[in-house]
C-alpha positions in Angstrom: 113.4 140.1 114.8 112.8 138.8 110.9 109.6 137.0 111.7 108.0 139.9 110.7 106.3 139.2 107.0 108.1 136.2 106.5 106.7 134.3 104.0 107.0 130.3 103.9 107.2 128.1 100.1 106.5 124.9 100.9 106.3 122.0 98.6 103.3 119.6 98.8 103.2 117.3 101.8 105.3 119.0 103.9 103.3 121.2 106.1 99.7 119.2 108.1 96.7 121.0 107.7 97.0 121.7 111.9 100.0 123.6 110.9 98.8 125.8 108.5 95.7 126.6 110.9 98.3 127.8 113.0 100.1 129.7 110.9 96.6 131.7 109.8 95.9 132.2 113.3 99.0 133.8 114.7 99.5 137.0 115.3 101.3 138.9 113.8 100.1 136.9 111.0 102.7 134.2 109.0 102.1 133.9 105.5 102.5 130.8 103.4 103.0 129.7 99.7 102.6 125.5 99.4 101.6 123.1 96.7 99.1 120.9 96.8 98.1 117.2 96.3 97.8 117.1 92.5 94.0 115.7 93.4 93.3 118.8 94.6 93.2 120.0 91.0 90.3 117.4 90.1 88.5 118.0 93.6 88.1 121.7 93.1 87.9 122.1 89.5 83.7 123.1 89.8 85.4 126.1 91.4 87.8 127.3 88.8 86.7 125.7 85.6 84.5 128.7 84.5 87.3 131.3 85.4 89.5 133.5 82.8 92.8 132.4 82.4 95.2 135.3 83.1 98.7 134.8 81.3 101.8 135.5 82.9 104.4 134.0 80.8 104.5 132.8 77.4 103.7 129.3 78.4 101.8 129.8 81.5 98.6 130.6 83.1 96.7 130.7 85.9 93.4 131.2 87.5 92.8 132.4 91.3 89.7 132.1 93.4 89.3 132.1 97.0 87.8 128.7 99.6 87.6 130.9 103.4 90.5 132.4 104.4 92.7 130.8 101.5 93.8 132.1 98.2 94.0 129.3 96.0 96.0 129.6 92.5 95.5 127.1 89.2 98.7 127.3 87.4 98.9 126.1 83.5 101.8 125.3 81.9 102.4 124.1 78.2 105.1 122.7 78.7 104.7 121.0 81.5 101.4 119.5 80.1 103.2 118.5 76.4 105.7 116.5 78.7 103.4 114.9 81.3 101.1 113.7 78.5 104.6 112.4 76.4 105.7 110.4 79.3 102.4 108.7 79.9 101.6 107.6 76.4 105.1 106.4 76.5 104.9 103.9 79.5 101.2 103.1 78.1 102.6 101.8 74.9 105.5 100.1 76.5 102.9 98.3 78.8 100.6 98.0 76.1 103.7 96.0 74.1 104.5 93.8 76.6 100.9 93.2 77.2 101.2 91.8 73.5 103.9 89.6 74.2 103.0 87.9 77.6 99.7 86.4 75.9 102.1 83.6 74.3 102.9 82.6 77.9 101.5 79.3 79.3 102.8 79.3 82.5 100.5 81.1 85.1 102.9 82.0 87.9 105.3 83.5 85.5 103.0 85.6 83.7 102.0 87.1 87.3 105.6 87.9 87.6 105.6 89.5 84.2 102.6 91.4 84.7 103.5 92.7 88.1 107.2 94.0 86.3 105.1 95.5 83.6 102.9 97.4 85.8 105.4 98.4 88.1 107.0 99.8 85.1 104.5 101.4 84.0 103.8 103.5 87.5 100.4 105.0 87.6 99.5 104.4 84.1 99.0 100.8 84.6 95.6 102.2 85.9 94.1 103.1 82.8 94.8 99.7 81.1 91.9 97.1 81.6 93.9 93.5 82.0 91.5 90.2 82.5 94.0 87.0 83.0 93.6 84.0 81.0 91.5 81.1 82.6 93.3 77.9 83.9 94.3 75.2 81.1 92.7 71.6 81.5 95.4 69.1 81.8 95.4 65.2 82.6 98.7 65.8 84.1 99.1 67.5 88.1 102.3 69.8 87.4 103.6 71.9 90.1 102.8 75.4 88.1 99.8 76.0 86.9 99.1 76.4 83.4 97.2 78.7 81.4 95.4 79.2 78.0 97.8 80.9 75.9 96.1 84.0 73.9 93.8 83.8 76.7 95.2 87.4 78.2 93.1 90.4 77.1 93.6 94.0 77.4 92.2 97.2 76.5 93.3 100.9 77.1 90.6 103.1 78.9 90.1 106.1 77.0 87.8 108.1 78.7 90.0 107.9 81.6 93.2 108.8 79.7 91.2 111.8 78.1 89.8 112.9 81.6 93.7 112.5 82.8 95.4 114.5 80.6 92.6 117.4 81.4 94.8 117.4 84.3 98.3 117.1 82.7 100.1 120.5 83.2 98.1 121.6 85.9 99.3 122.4 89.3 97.6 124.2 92.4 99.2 126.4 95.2 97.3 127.7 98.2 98.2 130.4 100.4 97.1 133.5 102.8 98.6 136.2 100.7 97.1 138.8 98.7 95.5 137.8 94.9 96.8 141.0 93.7 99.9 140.2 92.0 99.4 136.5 91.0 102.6 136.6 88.8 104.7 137.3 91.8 103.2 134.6 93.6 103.7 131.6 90.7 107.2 133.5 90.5 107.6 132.8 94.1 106.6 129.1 94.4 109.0 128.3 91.5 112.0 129.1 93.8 111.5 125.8 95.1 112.9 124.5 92.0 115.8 126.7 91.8 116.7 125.4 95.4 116.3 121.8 94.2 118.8 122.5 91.3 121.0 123.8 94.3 120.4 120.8 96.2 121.4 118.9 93.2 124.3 120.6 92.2 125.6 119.9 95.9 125.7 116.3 95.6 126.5 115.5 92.6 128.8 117.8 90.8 130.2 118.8 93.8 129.8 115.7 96.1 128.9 117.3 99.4 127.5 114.0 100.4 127.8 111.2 101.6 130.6 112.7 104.0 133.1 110.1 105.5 134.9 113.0 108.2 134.6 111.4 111.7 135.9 115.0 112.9 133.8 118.0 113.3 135.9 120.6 111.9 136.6 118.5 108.9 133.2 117.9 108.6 132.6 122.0 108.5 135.7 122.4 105.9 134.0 119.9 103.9 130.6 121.9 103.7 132.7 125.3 103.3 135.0 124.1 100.3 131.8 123.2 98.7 129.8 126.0 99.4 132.5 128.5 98.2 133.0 126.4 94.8 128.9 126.5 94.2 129.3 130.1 95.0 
């Protein structure tokens, strides 16, 4: 009793590939509705690049097409992509800026420590900047750091590769075993996960269901059913 056309929304990485073989396999059958890797949208975009976009919200659209037993479904949004490609130009140009400053440094080991901070700042970003590090400095003097030219840091921003990125920038793909009929339902669908995120969210923070300190289980349960009814 209520396995019957149960349908699972998964969020990328959770289920294994084995599992969703089994899933497909069973009988009667479970259906499933889970996001992808977002390199899955560059891997398969020979398959979908040619296909009509069909809209199914102001800002959004998709495209389906099938790989074997799977529905696959390209989802669009405007939004999403405006903010993606924001965020990104913003860590480039705050990398790009300290890039700027850290060719004044002399000092080798401290401007790998600077560089490393930058980058790390920077996220995945730091990949489409080209950095080649200054040669060593020729001193009489042994020191105990090693010097560098100063000025001798270049850098350049790689922009085929940022134009190629933000192709993908708004994109996202879901894959499933359910019917291509109604592919408003299904995006629909999928973006319940965000809605029990917010839940999620809501629980501990604003209402602080965790961390719980109760070393009793009752207390523990009165805890979880004070904050429940308050959500509610």
């Amino acid at each position: 009793y209520g396995k019957a056309s149960r349908i699972w929304v998964m969020d990328r990485g959770i289920p294994t590939e084995e599992v969703l073989a089994e899933m497909r396999a069973s009988q009667p059958p479970v259906h499933y509705l889970v996001g992808t890797p977002r390199a899955r949208v560059r891997q398969t975009r020979s398959q979908w690049e040619g296909l009509p976009w069909q809209k199914i919200k102001d800002a959004v659209e998709v495209k389906l097409f099938r790989e074997g037993a799977e529905l696959y479904v390209v989802a669009k949004s405007g939004g999403r992509q405006d903010k993606e490609i924001a965020m990104r130009r913003q860590k480039l140009a705050r990398l790009l800026w300290a890039l700027r400053g850290m060719r004044r440094e002399t000092s080798r080991d401290r401007l790998l420590l600077r560089l490393g901070a930058a980058k790390s700042k920077a996220g995945r970003a730091a990949s489409l900047v080209e950095i080649n590090l200054p040669a060593a400095a020729k001193t009489k003097k042994k020191k105990k750091g090693q010097l560098v030219e100063p000025g001798g840091l270049t850098f350049k921003l790689k922009r085929e590769e940022l134009k190629d990125a933000e192709l993908d920038d708004g994109h996202y793909l879901l894959r499933s075993n359910l019917s291509d009929k109604e592919p408003e339902w299904l995006w629909k669908l999928y973006m319940l996960l965000v809605e029990i995120e917010a839940v999620f969210k809501t629980f501990k923070n604003d209402l602080g269901l965790r961390p719980i300190y109760h070393s009793v289980e009752p207390r523990v349960e009165a805890h979880i059913l004070v904050c429940f009814l308050a959500y509610c």
